[in-house]
PLY file of the C-alpha trace (Angstrom):
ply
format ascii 1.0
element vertex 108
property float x
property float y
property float z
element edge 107
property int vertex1
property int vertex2
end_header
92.17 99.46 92.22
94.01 102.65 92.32
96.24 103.70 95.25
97.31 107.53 95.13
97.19 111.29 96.11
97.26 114.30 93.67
100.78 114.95 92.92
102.33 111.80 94.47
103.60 108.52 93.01
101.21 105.45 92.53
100.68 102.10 91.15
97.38 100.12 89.91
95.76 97.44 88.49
92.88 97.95 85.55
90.91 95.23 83.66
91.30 92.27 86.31
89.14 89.82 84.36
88.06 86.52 84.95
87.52 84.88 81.18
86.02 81.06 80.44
87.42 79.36 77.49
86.51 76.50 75.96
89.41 74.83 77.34
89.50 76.49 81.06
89.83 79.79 82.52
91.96 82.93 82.32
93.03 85.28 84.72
93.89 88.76 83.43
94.95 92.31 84.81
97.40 95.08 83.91
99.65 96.58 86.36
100.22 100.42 85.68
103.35 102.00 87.04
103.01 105.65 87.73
105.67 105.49 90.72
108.28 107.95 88.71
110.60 105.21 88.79
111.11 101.66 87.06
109.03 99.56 89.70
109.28 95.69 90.32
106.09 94.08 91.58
105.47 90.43 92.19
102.24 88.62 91.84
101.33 85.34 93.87
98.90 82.98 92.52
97.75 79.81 94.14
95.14 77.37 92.26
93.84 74.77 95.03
97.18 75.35 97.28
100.23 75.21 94.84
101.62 78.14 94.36
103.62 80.19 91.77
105.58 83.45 92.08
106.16 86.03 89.08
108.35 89.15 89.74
108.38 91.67 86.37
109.79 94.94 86.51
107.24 97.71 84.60
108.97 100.57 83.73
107.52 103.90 84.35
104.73 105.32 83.14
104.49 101.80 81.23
102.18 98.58 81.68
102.49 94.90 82.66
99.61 92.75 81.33
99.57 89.57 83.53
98.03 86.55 82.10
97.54 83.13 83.78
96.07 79.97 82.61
94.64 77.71 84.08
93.21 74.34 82.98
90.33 72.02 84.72
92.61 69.36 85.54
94.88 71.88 87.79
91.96 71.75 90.10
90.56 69.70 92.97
88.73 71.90 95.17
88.67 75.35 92.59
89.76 78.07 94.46
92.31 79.92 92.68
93.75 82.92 94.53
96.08 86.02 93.55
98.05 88.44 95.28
100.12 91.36 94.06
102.55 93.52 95.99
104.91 96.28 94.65
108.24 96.05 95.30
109.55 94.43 98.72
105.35 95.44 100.07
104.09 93.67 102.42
100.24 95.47 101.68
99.17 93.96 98.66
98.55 96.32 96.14
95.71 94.21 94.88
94.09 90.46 95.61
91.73 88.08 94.90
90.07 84.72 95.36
88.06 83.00 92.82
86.12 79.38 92.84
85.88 77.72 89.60
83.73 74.69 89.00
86.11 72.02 87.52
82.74 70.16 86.40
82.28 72.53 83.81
84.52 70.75 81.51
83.52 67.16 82.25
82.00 65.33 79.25
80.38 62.08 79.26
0 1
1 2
2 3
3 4
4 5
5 6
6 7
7 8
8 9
9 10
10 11
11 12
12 13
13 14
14 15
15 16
16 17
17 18
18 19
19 20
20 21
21 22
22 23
23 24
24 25
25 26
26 27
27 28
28 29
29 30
30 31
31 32
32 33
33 34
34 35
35 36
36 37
37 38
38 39
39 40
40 41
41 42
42 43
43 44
44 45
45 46
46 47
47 48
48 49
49 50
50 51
51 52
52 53
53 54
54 55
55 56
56 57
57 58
58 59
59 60
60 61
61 62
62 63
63 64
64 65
65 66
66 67
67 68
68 69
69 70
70 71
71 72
72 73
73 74
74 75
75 76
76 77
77 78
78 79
79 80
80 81
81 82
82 83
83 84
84 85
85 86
86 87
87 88
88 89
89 90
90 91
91 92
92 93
93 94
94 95
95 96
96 97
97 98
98 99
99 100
100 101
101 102
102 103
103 104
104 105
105 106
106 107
């Protein structure tokens, strides 16, 4: 998503990806700082209701390329959420919800 006006500061996230591995699942997106300034933004991810917090600073005119884990036996019910703000925000700047299938990976 992109957030800006001609001529004005902005911030956004490219290449959010979802990606299965043979091992679990990956969540990936790059936050691009076109603010003018050195910009701190702080994602929120959740997988089945624990959370984790992340703040990074991306300098400007630079990007942040967030990458998150996540193995079958973090889950119980599979929903894996993100949210990520810029700076002390209280409008995400981007979010997301996605349901994995933890039976995926079960062998007999």
């Amino acid at each position: 998503m992109c957030i800006r006006d001609r001529g004005k500061a902005y911030s956004e996230i490219q290449r959010e990806q979802l990606l299965k591995t043979e091992d679990g699942w990956i969540i990936q997106f790059d936050i691009i700082n076109h603010e003018g300034k050195d910009t701190n933004y702080t994602i929120n991810v959740s997988v089945d209701g624990e959370p984790s917090t992340l703040t990074v600073t991306v300098k400007n005119e630079k990007t942040f390329t967030y990458i998150k884990h996540i193995n079958p036996t973090m889950l119980n019910e599979g929903e894996v959420t993100f949210i990520v703000y810029k700076e002390a925000g209280t409008v995400p700047l981007e979010e997301g919800t996605y349901c994995l299938k933890k039976s995926e990976f079960i062998t007999q």
